[in-house]
N, C-alpha and C positions, 0 to 999 in steps of 0.2 A: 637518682639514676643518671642525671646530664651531669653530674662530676665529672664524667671521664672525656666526656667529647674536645675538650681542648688538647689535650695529650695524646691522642689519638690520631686528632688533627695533624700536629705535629710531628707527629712519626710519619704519617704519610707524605707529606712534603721531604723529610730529609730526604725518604726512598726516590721522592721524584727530581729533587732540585742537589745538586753537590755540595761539598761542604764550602765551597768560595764562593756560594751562589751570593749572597749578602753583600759581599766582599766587591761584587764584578761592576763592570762599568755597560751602559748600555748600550745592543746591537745598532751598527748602521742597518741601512736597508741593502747593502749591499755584501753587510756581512751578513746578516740574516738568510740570504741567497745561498750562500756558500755554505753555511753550517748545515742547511738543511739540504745539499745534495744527495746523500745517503738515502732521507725518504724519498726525496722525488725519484730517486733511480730506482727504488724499490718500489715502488708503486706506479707509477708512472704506465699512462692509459695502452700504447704503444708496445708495450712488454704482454699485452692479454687481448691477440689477437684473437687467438682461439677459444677466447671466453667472455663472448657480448656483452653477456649479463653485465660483470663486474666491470669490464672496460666501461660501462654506461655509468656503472655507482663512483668509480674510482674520477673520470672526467666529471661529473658533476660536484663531488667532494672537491675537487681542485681547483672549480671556479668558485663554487664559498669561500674555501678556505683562500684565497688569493685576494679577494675583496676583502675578509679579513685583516689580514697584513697591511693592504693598503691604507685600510682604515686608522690602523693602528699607529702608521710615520704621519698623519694628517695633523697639523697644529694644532692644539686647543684640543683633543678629542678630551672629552672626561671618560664617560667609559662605553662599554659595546655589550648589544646584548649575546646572551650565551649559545653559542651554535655548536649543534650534536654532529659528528661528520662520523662515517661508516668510509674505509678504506681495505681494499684488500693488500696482503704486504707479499710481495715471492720474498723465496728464500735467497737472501745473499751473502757474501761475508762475513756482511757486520750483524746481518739478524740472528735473532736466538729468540728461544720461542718458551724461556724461561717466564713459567706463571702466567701464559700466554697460550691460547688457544693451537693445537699444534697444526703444523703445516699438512694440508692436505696432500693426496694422491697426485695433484698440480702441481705441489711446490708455491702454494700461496696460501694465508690464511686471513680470517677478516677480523678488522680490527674495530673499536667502537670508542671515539670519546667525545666528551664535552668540554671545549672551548671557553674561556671566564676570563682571560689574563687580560694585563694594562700594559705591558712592554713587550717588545720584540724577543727580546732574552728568555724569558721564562716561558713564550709563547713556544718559540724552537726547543727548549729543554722540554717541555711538556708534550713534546708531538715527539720527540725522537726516543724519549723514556716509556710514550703508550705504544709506538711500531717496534719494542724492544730491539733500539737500534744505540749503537754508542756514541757518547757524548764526549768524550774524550779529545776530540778538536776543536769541543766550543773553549776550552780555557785556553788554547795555543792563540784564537781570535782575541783574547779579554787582556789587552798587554796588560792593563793595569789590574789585575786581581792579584791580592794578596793571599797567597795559601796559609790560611792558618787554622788551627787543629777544630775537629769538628766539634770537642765541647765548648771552645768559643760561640764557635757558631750558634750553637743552643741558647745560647746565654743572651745571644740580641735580642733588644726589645722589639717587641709585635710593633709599635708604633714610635718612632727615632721623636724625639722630641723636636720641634722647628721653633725656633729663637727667634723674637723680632731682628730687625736691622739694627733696632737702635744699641741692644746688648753688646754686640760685637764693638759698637764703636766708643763704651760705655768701657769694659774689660780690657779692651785691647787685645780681644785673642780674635783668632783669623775666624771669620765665615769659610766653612765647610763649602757652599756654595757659589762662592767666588772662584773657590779651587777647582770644582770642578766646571764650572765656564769656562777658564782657564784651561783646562785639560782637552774642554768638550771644543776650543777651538786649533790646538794642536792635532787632531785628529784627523784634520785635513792636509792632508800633502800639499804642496805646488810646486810644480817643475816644469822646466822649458822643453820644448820637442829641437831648436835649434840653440847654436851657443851665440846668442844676443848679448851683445855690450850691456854694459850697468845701467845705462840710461834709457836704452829700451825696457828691460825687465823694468826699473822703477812705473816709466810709462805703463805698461801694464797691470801693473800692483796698485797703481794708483786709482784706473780706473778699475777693478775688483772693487777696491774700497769703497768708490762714490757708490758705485750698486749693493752693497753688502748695507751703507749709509740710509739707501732707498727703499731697501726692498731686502731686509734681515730674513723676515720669514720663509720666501723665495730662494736663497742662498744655502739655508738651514739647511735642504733637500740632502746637499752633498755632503752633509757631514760623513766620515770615513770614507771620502771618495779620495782619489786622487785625481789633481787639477794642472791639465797640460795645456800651456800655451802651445798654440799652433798654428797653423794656416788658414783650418777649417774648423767650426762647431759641430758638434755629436758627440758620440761617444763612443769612443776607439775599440778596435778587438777584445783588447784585454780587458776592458771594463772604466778605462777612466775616461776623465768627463773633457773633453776638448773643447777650449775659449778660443775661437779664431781672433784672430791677432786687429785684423782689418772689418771685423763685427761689431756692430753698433751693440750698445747695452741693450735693447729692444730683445734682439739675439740670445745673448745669452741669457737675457731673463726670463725667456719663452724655451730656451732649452732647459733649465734649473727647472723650470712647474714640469716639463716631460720626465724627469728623472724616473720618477715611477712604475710609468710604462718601459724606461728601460731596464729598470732593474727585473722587472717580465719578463722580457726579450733576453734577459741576459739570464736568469734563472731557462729559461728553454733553451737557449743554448748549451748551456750544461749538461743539461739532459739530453742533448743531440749529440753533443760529443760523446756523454756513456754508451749510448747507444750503438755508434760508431763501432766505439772497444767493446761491445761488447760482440759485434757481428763479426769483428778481427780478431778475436782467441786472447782479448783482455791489452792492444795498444793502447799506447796513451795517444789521445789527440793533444798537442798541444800548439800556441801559437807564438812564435820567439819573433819579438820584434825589428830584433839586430837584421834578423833573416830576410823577412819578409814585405812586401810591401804595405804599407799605410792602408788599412781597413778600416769603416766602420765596423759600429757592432752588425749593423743592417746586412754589410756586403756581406761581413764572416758568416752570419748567421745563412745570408744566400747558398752561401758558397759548400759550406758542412753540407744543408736539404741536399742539396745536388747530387753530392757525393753518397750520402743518406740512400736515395734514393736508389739509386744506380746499385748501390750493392744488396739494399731491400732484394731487385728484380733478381739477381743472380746469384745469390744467397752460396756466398762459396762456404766452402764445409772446413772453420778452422775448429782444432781441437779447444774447447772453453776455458780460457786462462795461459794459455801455454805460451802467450809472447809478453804475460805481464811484466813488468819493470822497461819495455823497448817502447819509443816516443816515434811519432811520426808527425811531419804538420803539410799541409795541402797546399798547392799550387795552382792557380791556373794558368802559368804561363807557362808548362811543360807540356811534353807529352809522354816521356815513358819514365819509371818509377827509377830514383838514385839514391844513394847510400851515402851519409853526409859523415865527415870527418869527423864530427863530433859525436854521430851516434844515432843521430838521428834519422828517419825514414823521409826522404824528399818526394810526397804523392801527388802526381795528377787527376784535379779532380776530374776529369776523365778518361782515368787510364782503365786497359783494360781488365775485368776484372780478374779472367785468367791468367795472364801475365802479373798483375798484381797479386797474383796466392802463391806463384812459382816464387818471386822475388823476392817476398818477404820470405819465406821460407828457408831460402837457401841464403840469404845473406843474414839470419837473424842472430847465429852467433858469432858473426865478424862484425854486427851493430853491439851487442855487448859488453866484446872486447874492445872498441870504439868508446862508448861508452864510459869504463872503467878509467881506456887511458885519460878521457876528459878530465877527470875525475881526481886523478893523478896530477895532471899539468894544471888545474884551477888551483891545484894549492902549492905548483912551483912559483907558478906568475903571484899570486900575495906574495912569497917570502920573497921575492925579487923585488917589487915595488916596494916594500917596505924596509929594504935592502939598498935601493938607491933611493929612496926618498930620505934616510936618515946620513948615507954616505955624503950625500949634495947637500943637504942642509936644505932640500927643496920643503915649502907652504903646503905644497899639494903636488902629486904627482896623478897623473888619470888619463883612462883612451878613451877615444871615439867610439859608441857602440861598433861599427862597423868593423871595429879591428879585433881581429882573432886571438885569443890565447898562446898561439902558436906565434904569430906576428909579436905581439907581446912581450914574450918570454925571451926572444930573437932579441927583440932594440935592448928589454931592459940587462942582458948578457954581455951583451958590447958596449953599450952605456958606463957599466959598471970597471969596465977594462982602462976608461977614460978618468983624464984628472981636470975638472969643468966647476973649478972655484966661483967661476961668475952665474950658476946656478942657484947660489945661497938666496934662501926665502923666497926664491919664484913659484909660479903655479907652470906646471908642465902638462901638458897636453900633449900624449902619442896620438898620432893623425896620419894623412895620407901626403902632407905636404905642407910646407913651411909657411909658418903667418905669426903674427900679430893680435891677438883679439882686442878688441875695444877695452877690453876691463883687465887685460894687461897679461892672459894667459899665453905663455908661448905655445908653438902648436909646431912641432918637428916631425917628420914623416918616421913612418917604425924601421923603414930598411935604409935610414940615414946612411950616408957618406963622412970619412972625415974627415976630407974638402972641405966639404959643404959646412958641416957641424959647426968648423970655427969660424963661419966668416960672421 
C-alpha cells in the first residue's frame, strides 16, 4: 500500500514549486524581501483594524515567521525545526481563493501551513503558493534560471550526485561548484555614489578586499546587495548597502553583521509604502534618487510613518484603485503639493490633506499624460546616444544622474549637427560644466556653447 507515496509526493511539489524550480539559483535576503511583498500586503496586521482577533494571530505569525527567515541566511545553519503559522489573507489582486477556503463576509480568509524548507527560494514559493497568491515575479528575481520544459524537470534526480574534488581535477571537466562561486560572487554589484578618479576607486576596492580576506563570512550578508561607495555607511532608501569612503573596516564590518535587521526595516518599509497607495486610490510611492535628497533607509522609513500617519487621522475618501499606474515621492523640504514634468506627484510630507485630495485629483490626468510623454522621450534620448556615440566613434557616451532626459536629448541634437573628429575613443560625460576627470572622462555641460565646445 506505501507504493504510491513517492509519486504522490511528487505531484504535490510540482503543484507547489514551478517547472524552473530545480533550475533557479538562490534568493538573497533582500530579494527574499521583495518576492514576498504581495503577502506581507495581504496580511499585514495594519490592514485588520476592525478585527483584533486576527490582527493578534496575523502579528504574532510574523514574528515566527521572520525569525524564520533570519534563521535561514545564518552561516552553517543545517536545518530548522518545523513551524505551523495560521494567517489570515484579504482579498487582493493577486489572491484567488482557488482550492482555498473562500473569502469571508470581511474579505479575508485563514490560511494554515507548515513550514520544513532549507532555502529562502522554496521558503517564499511555499508561503505565496499556500496564501494562493502568484509567483510569477519570483523568476523575473532568478536571472539565471533556465526554462526548460517541465518533463525535464521530472526526470531530475531526488539527490544530484556530489563528486570529490579530486574527480574534476582527474577528468578535467569543470566543478559545477566552482561555477557557481563564481556566479554567487557576481551577484554583488559595486558602484560609486561620486565620479572618483581610477586610483581612488582602486583604493577602495582594495580595501573591500583585505575585509572580504578577514572576515568572508561577515561580507557573505550582502550577497545580491548593491555596494555604493559613499560618504557615509548604512543603508540608502532604495535599499543598498553604503561603504563610507572615510570608515575604518571596524565600520563596515559592524554594518555587514546589521544587514539583517535591515533587510526588516526595509521589508516594513514596503509594507508602509503599500499602505500609503493603498489610503490614496492605488499611487505608487516611490523614491527616485536623481530627484531627491541622500536618505537613509532609517530617515525614508521616518519620513513615510509621518506621512502614514497624518493621513491615518484624516482618512480622505479616494475611490480604491482609481490613480493606479500615477507615482508620487515625498518631500520634506516643501510645503504645497507640485506636478513634476516627468509625471510624477511632488508631496509634502506635511501637506495638507485637503488640499492634497483636490490636487491630485484634478491634476491626475495631465500626470498621465506627463507620464506617457516620458515614456516617449526615454526612447528618443537612447536612439540619440547611441546615435552619437557610434557617429563620434566615442568609448562611452553617459549623463550625470542629475541631468534630465529633456536636457539630454537638447545637447545630444546639437552634438550631432557638429563634426568633432577629436572625440574618437573617448568616454563623454554630459554634466553641468566642463572638467577633466582623473581617469580621463570628459565632462561638457548639456547647454554647451560653440565657443566654448572647441577650445
Amino acid at each position: 500500500m506505501f507504493c504510491h507515496l513517492r509519486p504522490m509526493r511528487r505531484l504535490c511539489l510540482e503543484k507547489i514549486f514551478p517547472h524552473w524550480f530545480p533550475y533557479s539559483r538562490a534568493l538573497s535576503g533582500a530579494e527574499a524581501v521583495n518576492a514576498l511583498r504581495p503577502f506581507y500586503f495581504a496580511v499585514h496586521p495594519d490592514f485588520f483594524g476592525q478585527h483584533p482577533v486576527e490582527r493578534e494571530i496575523n502579528e504574532n505569525s510574523l514574528k515566527r515567521l521572520s525569525v524564520y527567515l533570519e534563521n535561514l541566511q545564518k552561516p552553517g545553519f543545517k536545518s530548522l525545526k518545523p513551524i505551523q503559522l495560521t494567517f489570515y489573507v484579504r482579498e487582493t489582486d493577486q489572491s484567488s481563493s482557488d482550492g482555498q477556503e473562500p473569502f469571508s463576509t470581511s474579505g479575508f480568509r485563514a490560511v494554515k501551513f507548515t513550514l520544513h524548507t532549507r532555502d529562502l527560494l522554496s521558503t517564499v514559493l511555499y508561503i505565496l503558493n499556500s496564501c494562493s497568491l502568484s509567483i510569477e515575479h519570483i523568476q523575473s528575481l532568478n536571472t539565471n534560471v533556465h526554462t526548460q520544459p517541465l518533463k525535464e524537470a521530472k526526470r531530475m534526480p531526488d539527490r544530484p550526485i556530489k563528486w570529490d574534488k579530486s574527480y574534476y581535477s582527474f577528468t578535467g571537466f569543470k566543478d559545477p561548484d566552482e561555477d557557481l562561486e563564481q556566479v554567487s560572487r557576481m551577484e554583488t554589484t559595486l558602484t560609486w555614489q561620486r565620479s572618483w578618479g581610477v586610483a581612488h576607486r582602486c583604493s577602495q576596492l582594495h580595501s573591500l578586499s583585505r575585509l572580504a580576506q578577514q572576515n568572508l563570512e561577515t561580507l557573505k550578508k550582502a550577497k545580491g546587495c548593491t555596494i555604493i561607495f559613499t560618504d557615509r555607511s548604512g543603508m540608502s532608501a532604495v535599499g543598498h548597502v553604503m561603504l563610507g569612503t572615510m570608515d575604518v573596516h571596524h565600520h563596515w564590518t559592524k554594518l555587514f553583521e546589521r544587514l539583517p535587521s535591515y533587510f526588516d526595516l526595509q521589508r516594513r518599509l514596503m509594507i508602509l509604502e503599500d499602505q500609503i497607495s493603498y489610503l490614496l486610490g492605488g499611487i505608487q510611492v516611490v523614491y527616485i534618487e536623481e530627484l531627491q535628497p541622500v536618505l537613509t533607509l532609517e530617515e525614508y522609513y521616518s519620513l513615510l510613518d509621518v506621512f502614514y500617519n497624518r493621513l491615518l487621522k484624516s482618512r480622505i475618501p479616494f475611490h480604491p484603485r482609481s490613480l493606479r499606474g500615477l507615482q508620487m515621492i515625498l518631500n520634506s523640504d516643501r510645503y504645497a503639493p507640485s506636478l513634476h514634468e516627468l509625471g510624477h506627484f511632488n508631496i509634502p510630507t506635511l501637506c495638507d490633506p485637503a488640499n492634497l485630495q483636490w490636487f491630485i485629483l484634478t491634476k491626475a490626468q495631465q500626470a498621465r499624460e506627463n507620464m506617457k510623454r516620458k515614456e516617449e522621450l526615454k526612447v528618443i534620448e537612447n536612439e540619440l546616444i547611441q546615435a552619437s556615440t557610434k557617429k563620434f566613434s566615442l568609448e562611452k557616451l553617459y549623463k550625470e544622474p542629475s541631468i534630465s532626459s529633456t536636457q539630454m536629448v537638447d545637447c545630444c541634437k546639437r552634438l550631432l549637427e557638429q563634426s568633432l573628429p577629436y572625440l574618437h575613443g573617448m568616454h563623454l560625460c554630459i554634466s553641468h560644466f566642463y572638467s577633466v576627470m582623473q581617469d580621463g572622462d570628459l565632462c561638457i555641460p548639456w547647454n554647451w556653447k560653440n565657443g566654448e565646445a572647441i577650445k
